[in-house]
C-alpha positions as MATLAB code, in Angstrom:
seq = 'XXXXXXXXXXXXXXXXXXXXXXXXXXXXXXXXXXXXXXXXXXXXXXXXXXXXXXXXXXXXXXXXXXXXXXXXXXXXXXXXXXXXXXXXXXXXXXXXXXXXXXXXXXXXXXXXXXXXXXXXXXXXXXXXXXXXXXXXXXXXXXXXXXXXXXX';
ca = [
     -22.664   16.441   49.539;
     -21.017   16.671   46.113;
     -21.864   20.463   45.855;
     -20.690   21.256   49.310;
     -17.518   19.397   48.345;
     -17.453   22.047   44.718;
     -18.255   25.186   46.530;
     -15.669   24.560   49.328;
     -13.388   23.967   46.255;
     -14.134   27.138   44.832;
     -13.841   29.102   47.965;
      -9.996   27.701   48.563;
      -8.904   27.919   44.554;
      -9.966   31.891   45.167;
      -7.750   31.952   48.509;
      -5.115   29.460   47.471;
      -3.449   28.536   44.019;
      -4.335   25.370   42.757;
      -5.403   23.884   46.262;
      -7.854   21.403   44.632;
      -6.545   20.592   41.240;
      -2.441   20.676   42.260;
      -2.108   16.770   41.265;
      -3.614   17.135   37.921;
      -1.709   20.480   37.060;
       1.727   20.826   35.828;
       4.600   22.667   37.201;
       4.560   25.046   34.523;
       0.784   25.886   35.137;
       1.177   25.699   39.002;
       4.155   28.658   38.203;
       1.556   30.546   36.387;
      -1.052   30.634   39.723;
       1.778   32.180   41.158;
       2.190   34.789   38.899;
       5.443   33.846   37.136;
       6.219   32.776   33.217;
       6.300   29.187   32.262;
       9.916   29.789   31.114;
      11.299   29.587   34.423;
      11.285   25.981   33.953;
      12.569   24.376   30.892;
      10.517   21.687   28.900;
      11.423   18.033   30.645;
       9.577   18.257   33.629;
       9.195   15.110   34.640;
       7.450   15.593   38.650;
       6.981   18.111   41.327;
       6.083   18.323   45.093;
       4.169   21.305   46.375;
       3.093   21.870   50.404;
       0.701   24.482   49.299;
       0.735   25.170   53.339;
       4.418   26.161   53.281;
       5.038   26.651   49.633;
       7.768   24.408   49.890;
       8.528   22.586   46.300;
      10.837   20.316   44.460;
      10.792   20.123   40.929;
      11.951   17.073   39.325;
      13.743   16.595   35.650;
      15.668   13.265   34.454;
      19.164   15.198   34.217;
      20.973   18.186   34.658;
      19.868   20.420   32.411;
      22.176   23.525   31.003;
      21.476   26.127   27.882;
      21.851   29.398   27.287;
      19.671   32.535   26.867;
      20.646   35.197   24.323;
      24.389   34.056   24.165;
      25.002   36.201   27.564;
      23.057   33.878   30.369;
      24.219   30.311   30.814;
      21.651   28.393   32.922;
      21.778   25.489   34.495;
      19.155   23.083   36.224;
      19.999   20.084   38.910;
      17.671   17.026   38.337;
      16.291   18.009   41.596;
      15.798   22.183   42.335;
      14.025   23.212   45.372;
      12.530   26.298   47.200;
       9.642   27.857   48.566;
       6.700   29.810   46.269;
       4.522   32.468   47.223;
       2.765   34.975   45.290;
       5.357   36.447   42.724;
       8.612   35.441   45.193;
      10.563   31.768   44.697;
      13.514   31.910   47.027;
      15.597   29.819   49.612;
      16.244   28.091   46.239;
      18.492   25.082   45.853;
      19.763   23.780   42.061;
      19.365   26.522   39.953;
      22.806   27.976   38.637;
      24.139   30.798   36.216;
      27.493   30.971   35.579;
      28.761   34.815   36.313;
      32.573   35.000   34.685;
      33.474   30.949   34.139;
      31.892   30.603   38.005;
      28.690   28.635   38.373;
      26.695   30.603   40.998;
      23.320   29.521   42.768;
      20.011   31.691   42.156;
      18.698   31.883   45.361;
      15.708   33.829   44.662;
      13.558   35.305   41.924;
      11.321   38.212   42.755;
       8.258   39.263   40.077;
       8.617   43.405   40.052;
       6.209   44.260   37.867;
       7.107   43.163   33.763;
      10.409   42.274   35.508;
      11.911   39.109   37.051;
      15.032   39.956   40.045;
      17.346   36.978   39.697;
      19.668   36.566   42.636;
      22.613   34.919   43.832;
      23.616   35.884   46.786;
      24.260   39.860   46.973;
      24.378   40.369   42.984;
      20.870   40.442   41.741;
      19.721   41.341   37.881;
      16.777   42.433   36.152;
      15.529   40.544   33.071;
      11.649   41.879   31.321;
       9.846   39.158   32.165;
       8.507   38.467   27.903;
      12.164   36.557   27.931;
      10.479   33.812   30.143;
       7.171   33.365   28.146;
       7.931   30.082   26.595;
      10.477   27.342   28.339;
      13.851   26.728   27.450;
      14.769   23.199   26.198;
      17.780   21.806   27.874;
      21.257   21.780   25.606;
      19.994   24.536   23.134;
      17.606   27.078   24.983;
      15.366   28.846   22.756;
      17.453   28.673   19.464;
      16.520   24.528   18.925;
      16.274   23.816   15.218;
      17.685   27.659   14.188;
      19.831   27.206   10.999;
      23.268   29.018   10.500;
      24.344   30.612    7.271;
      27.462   29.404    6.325;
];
């Protein structure tokens, strides 16, 4: 019975990411099945839900969580963000913002193309090579934590 129970495993895990290990895998490597960078999340991940049926998720941290990326991309997280995954697509998302001109917009959706994530808010979208998103962010200082300046 056990083997039945491992091949039947192996069958879904080939036709759906994660189905038998989701509870023991971590957001970041759940975003990885789905072909997208850990970075998309910053470090603090404290839960998720995941209805690999629907790809609906929530991703949970312990605050809000804002940095920036490169001095030109302020980011902010909700404690709670939500969406739906799929295979290179998050969209219909909820609590992920980037502030365009001193206004805090919503990212509705992020599209993989290629070596290139499609952020979106709305009808603006922008391109960013998806390297930029290969480790994760940590909340208040982004990826410049620890980074000396010469006086």
């Amino acid at each position: 019975m056990g083997s039945l129970a491992a091949i039947l495993c192996l069958i879904l895990i080939h036709s759906t990411p994660s189905f038998c290990s989701i509870e023991s895998r971590t957001a970041y490597e759940v975003l990885e099945d789905y072909d997208f960078p850990i970075g998309l999340l910053p470090k603090g991940v404290t839960g998720y839900d995941l209805n690999i049926t629907t790809g609906k998720f929530s991703v949970y941290f312990d605050h809000t969580c804002s940095f920036s990326i490169e001095s030109s991309y302020h980011l902010k997280y909700k404690p709670t963000i939500k969406g739906y995954l799929s295979n290179g697509k998050l969209y219909g998302l909820e609590g992920i913002y980037a502030r365009l001109f001193l206004v805090w917009k919503e990212i509705v959706e992020i599209v993989r193309s290629g070596d290139e994530l499609v952020f979106s808010v709305g009808i603006l979208s922008s391109a960013s090579p998806i390297h930029h998103f290969d480790e994760s962010p940590q909340c208040g200082c982004g990826f410049n934590c620890g980074m000396a300046i010469d006086m």
